[in-house]
C-alpha positions, 0 to 999 in steps of 0.5 A: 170474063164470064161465059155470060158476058162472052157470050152476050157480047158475041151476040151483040158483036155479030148483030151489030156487024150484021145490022151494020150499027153499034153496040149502043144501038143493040142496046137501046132496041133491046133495054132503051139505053145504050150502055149495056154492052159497053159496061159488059165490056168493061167488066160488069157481070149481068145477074141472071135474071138480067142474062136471061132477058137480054138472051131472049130479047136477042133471040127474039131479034134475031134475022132469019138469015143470019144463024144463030152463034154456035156454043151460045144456047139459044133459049126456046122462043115462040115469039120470035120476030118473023120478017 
């Protein structure tokens, strides 16, 4: 598994515990459907352009009480949500 993918699903993994949803709901806030975890999952590699996106669409998701996974760089974001 690449570190794009590891780290990806990481995020994902400690969003959705925190939220208390699944992957699939991660999914459709970020892309609008639900499968993208599952297919990282099962083996699918993102592009770059792709990585990138979902990093910063998960960056700027994140809650302020939950810290940021240390090992995953977190893309610099003015935009992030502020709730």
């Amino acid at each position: 598994m690449s570190r794009a993918q590891k780290n990806l699903l990481r995020l994902a993994t400690e969003l959705s515990a925190h939220e208390g949803v699944t992957h699939w709901a991660i999914s459709m806030r970020l892309f609008g459907k639900g499968d993208f975890f599952s297919r990282l999952e099962k083996g699918s590699h993102p592009r770059s352009d792709t990585y990138e996106k979902a990093l910063g669409l998960l960056s700027q998701r994140w809650p302020e009480d939950l810290e940021w996974p240390k090992g995953v760089e977190r893309p610099e974001d003015t935009n992030r949500r502020t709730a």
